[in-house]
Steps between C-alpha positions, in 0.01 A plus 500: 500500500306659180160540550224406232488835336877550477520119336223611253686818420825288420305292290340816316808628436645153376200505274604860342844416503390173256335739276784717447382828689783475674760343325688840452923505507619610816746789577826355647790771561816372790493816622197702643509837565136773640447815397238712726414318832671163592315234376422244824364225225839482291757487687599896432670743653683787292359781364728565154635317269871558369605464167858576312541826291781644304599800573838668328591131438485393827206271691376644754178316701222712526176463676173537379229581792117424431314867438146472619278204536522200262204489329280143448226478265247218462237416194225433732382843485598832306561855635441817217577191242790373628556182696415569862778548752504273851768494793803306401490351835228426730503277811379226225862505344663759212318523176567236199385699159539154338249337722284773584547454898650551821717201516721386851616197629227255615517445865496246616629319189241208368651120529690392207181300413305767438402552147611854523816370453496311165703245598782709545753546826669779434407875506178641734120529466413835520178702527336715257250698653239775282566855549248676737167541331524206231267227604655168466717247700841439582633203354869351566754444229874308460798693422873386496610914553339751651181674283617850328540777737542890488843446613565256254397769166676763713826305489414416141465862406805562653684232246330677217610832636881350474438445137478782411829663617411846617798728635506796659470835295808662300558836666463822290605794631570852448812543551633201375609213778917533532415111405400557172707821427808579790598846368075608582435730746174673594468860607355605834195618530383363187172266474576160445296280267466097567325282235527118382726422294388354138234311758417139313255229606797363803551809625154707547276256318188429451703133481274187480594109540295203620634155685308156537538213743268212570216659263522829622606776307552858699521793241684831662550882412756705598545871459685769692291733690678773642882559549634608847814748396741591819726761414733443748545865624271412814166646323207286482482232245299601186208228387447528141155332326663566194778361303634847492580737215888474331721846495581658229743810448208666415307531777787738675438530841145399512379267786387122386114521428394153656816354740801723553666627835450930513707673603769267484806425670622806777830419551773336277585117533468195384153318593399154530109474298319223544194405287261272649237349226166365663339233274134351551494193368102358456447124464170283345481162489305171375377401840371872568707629742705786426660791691773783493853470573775784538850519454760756546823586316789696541748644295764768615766739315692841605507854380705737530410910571741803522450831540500751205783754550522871298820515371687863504670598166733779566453829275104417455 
């Protein structure tokens, strides 16, 4: 049974809906996936989203994991002269940048006579409720698919993200991988110098690419961070901020300036190294909410390290 002031908020909203206030395309994706907290309004549960990337040829599914809060803006107020930043959910419902409100399911739902639902019998009224501190009421609006949610541009972002076909690092190396060059061999004792190799816009960025669905369009940013070298001779793995500096014959036995592992191998062997590239990937949208995503990505090749013998000539 709706009571007087929820039948005069239906027709308020049926009113603004008439005027075109709300007439605003709505988000639809088959597949719904969180980042951050679950969201109890939309049906989510998982915290990533996994997307296909090509590495040596190969796809491999990777995930990308949500990296701080997702971050909801709304042009009811501004903050230092930029649109001012709510909760993306609130017990109201999760934040709709195209409506400027906390939309959820209305419960109960109105009678299919209600104006609310302009005639139509498929689909949900919903709620859309003024951020805390904005004087005005909540009114009550149609939609066939659920409003826009953080989720939603996540999983968007993450479609943009597979546009742009990142891959993991090429590995440069001094000495040379045995993958690149079998008959190399590094000397014991000698520092070893780690670097990207001719790094390009897929594999250390900054790489950018946008994706639209439904009227929403989610613009991302990816760049490497940091790379996570593990040398494979048990020592602890060496994080460099850098893309790292290449070797050249003329830097002797001189120890890398910026990412390079001192004092090198101890013992002779072959070693697995594994390079481990960290990209932040920063999303803005149309419907202002935007966030940062981060992805990992691994590429491995062996070296090779002998000892350096003195050789004996006889009559010297």
């Amino acid at each position: 049974m709706l009571t007087k002031a929820r039948e005069l908020l239906l027709c308020l909203g049926f009113l603004v809906t008439m005027l075109g206030l709300t007439a605003q395309p709505a988000f639809a994706e088959t597949t719904v996936v969180c980042t951050g907290p679950a969201s109890s309004f939309n049906g989510c549960s998982s915290g990533t989203v996994t997307v296909v990337i090509t590495i040596d040829d190969q796809a491999v599914e990777t995930s990308l994991s949500s990296e701080g809060a997702v971050v909801c803006r709304t042009t009811w107020g501004t903050t230092a002269g930029q649109p001012m930043v709510v909760p993306c959910e609130t017990s109201d419902g999760w934040w709709s940048g195209i409506r400027n409100c906390y939309v959820k399911a209305s419960n109960p739902q109105p009678p299919l006579t209600s104006p609310a639902w302009q005639g139509q019998t498929t689909g949900k009224i919903y709620d859309c409720t003024l951020p805390t501190g904005v004087a005005g009421p909540m009114i009550m609006f149609w939609s066939d698919t659920p409003p826009v949610s953080t989720a939603q541009v996540a999983q968007l972002a993450a479609r943009a993200v597979q546009t742009l076909a990142l891959t993991a690092i090429d590995i440069g190396m001094a000495p040379t991988p045995t993958s690149l060059d079998p008959r190399s061999i590094g000397i014991v004792g000698l520092p070893n110098w780690m670097w990207v190799k001719n790094p390009s816009t897929r594999t250390y960025g900054p790489a950018v690419g946008s994706a639209s669905s439904g009227g929403v369009t989610v613009t991302v940013t990816a760049k490497v961070d940091r790379v996570t070298w593990t040398m494979g001779d048990g020592t602890a793995p060496i994080v460099c901020t850098t893309s790292g500096t290449p070797y050249a014959a003329s830097y002797g036995a001189a120890p890398s300036p910026d990412c390079g592992h001192t004092p090198g191998y101890q013992k002779q062997g072959t070693y697995q190294v594994t390079a481990d590239s960290h990209w932040t990937i920063t999303y803005t949208s149309n419907v202002g909410i935007g966030g940062t995503l981060a992805m990992n990505l691994t590429r491995s090749s062996s070296i090779t390290v002998g000892e350096l013998q003195a050789a004996v000539v006889p009559g010297r």
